[in-house]
C-alpha positions in Angstrom: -197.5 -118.4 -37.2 -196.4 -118.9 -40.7 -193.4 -117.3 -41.7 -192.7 -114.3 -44.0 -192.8 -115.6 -47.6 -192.8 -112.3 -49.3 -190.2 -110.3 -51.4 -187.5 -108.6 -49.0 -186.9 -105.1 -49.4 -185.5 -104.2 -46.1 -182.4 -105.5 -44.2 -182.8 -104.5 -40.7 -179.7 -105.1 -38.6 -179.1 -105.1 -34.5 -175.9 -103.5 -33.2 -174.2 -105.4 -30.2 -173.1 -108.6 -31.3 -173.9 -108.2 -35.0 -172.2 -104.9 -36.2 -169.7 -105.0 -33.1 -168.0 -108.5 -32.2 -169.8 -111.4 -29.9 -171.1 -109.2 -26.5 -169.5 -112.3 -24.7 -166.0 -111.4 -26.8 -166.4 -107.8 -25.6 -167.3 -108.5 -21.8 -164.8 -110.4 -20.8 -161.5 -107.9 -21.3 -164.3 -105.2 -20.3 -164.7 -106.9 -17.0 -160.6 -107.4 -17.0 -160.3 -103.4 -16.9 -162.9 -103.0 -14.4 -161.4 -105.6 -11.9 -164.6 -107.2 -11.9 -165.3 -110.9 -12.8 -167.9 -111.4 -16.0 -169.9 -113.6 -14.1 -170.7 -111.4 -11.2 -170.8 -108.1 -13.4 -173.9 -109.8 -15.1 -175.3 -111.3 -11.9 -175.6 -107.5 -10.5 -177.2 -106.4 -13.5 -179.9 -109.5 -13.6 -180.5 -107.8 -9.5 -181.0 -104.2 -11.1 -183.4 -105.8 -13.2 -185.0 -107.7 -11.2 -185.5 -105.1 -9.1 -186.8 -102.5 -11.9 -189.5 -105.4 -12.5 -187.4 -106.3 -15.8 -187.1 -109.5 -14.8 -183.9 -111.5 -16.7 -183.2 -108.9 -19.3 -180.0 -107.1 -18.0 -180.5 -104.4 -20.5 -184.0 -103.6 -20.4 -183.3 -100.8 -17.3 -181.1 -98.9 -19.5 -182.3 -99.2 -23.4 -186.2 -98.9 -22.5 -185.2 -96.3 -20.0 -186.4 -97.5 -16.9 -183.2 -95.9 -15.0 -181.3 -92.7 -16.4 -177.4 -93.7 -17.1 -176.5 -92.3 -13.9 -178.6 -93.9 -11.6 -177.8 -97.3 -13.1 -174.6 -97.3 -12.8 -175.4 -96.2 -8.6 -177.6 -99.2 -7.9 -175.0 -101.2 -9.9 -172.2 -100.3 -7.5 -174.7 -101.2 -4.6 -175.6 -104.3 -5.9 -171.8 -105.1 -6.5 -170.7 -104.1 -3.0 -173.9 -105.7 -1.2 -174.0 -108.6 -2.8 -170.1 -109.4 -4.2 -167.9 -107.5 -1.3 -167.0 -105.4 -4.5 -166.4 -101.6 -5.0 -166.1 -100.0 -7.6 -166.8 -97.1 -9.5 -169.0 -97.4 -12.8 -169.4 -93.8 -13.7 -168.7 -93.2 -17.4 -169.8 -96.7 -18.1 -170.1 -95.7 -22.0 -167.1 -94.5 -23.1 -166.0 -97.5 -21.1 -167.6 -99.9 -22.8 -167.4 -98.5 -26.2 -163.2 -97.8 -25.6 -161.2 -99.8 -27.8 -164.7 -101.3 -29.4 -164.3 -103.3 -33.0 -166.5 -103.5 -35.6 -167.7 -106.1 -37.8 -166.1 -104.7 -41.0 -167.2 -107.8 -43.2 -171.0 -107.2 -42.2 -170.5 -103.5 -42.8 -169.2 -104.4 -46.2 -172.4 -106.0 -46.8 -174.4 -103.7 -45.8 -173.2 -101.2 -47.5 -173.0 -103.9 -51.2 -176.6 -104.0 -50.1 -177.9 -100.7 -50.3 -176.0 -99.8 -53.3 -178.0 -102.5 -54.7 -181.3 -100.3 -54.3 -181.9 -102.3 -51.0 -183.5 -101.1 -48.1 -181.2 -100.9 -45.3 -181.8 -99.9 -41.6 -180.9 -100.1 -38.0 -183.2 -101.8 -35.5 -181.7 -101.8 -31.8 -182.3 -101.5 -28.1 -180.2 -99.1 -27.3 -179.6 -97.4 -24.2 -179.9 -93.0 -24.4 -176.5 -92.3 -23.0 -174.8 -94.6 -25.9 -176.1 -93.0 -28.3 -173.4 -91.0 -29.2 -170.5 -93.6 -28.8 -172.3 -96.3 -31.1 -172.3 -93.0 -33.9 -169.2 -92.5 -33.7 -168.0 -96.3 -33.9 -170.3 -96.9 -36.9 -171.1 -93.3 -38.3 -175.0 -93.9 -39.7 -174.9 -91.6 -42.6 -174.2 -93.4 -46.0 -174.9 -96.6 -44.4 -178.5 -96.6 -43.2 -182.2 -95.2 -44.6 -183.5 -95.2 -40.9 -182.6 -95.8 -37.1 -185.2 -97.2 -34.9 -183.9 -97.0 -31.3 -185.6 -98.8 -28.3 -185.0 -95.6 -26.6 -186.8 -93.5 -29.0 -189.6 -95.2 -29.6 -191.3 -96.1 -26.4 -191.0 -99.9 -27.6 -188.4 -102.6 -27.5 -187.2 -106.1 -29.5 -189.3 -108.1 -29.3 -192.2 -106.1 -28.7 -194.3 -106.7 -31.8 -195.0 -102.9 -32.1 -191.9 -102.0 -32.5 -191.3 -104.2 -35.9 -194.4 -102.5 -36.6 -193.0 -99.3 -36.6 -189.6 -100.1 -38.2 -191.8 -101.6 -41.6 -193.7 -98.2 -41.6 -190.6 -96.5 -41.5 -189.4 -98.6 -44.3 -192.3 -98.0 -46.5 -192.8 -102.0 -47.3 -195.3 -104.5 -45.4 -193.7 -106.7 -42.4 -192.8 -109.5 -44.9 -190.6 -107.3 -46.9 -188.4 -107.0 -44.5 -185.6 -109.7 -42.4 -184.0 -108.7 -38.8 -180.6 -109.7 -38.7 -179.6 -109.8 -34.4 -177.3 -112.1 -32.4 -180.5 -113.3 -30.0 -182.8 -115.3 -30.9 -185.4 -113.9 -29.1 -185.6 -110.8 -31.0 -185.6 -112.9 -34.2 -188.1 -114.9 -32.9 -190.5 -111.6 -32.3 -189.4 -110.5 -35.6 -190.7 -114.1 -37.2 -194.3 -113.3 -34.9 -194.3 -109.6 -36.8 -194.6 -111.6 -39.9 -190.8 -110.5 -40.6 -188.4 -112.9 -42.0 -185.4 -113.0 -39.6 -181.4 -114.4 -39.9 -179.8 -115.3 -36.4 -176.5 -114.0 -37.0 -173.5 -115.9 -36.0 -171.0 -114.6 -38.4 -171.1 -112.1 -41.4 -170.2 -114.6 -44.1 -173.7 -116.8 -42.9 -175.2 -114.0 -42.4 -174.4 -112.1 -45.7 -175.4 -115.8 -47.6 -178.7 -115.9 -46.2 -179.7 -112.0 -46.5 -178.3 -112.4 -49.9 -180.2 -115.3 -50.3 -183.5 -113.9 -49.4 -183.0 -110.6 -51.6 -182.2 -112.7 -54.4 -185.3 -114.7 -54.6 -187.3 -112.0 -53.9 -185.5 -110.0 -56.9 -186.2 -113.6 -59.2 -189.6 -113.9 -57.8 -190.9 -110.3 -58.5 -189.3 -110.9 -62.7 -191.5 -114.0 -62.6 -194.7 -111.9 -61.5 -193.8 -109.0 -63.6 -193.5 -111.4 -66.3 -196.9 -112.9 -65.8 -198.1 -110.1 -65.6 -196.8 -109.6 -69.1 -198.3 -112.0 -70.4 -201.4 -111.5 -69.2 -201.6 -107.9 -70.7 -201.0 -109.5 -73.7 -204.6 -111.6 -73.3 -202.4 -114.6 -72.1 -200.5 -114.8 -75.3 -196.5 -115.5 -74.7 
């Protein structure tokens, strides 16, 4: 599929990884407090998923919901203590995970240049029900996003094609109006199939070059039509 070519209006951005530091960063002094290595915390959660029919994606239990909070964190401890001789208890695992959590100020700073600017800004994540209100109050929404499209809410994850779908409706532009910005390139890769432009983030000031980039030319490009359009109002005289 071609991609997106047209004038960007929207700015979607992920969560983990993009507005928060590297989820590798985060998991390892996570997995430090819990007393359980990174390596086999992730290899109980591929088993939870694998046995929710999720597959590979560690996450998809949780942010789709196939599993409430609660019971997650039960078959993780199983999985942990069958599989690892490990036991421990994972109850709270939210306000565990989001304790002590950074944010990616420099991105923030950019998003919020952004929509100052008159641009579109929104978040697109998987997100899990029972974190909902720890990623609010790491990154309060209000100010800084037009819309929040959550996994969770919507019956539909990244990169589910329906779910871009929904998050351009909720924009009010057409798909190629808008770019994801997310740390995996799967999801910008689904976003690319939607007929969204898409920036794999690795760091804010890339990331902020590229979305600036991209809102730029479509900015120059739509003076160029209007322009033209001029012009030809005037019977094609300059």
């Amino acid at each position: 599929m071609a991609l997106a070519t047209g004038r960007v209006r929207a700015v979607w951005t992920d969560y983990g990884g993009v507005l928060t530091p590297p989820v590798a960063e985060t998991l390892e002094p996570f997995c430090a407090r819990l007393g359980v290595p990174s390596a086999t915390l992730l290899a109980a959660m591929r088993q939870v998923a694998h046995d929710c029919g999720a597959g590979d994606d560690v996450m998809a239990p949780l942010d789709t919901p196939l599993l409430t909070q609660e019971n997650w964190e039960r078959r993780m401890e199983e999985a942990l203590a069958t599989h690892s001789g490990i036991h421990v208890d994972l109850s709270g695992y939210p306000a565990r995970w989001f304790a002590d959590r950074a944010v990616n100020q420099p991105w923030l700073d950019t998003l919020h240049r952004l929509r100052r600017q008159g641009v579109f800004v929104g978040l697109l994540s998987n997100m899990p029900p029972a974190w909902d209100r720890h990623w609010r109050l790491a990154v309060p929404p209000e100010g800084l996003f037009d819309a929040v499209v959550l996994s969770y809410e919507s019956g539909c994850r990244k990169p589910e094609r329906e779910i871009f779908r929904m998050a351009a409706e909720r924009a009010g532009v057409p798909g190629e109006q808008c770019v994801l910005v997310d740390d995996l390139a799967v999801n910008c890769a689904g976003a690319e199939q939607a007929g969204w432009h898409a920036v794999h983030f690795t760091d804010a000031a890339d990331a902020t070059a590229r979305v600036e980039a991209l809102v730029t030319a479509g900015a120059a490009s739509a003076g160029t039509e209007g322009a033209d359009r001029a012009v030809l109002a005037r019977g094609g005289r300059a």
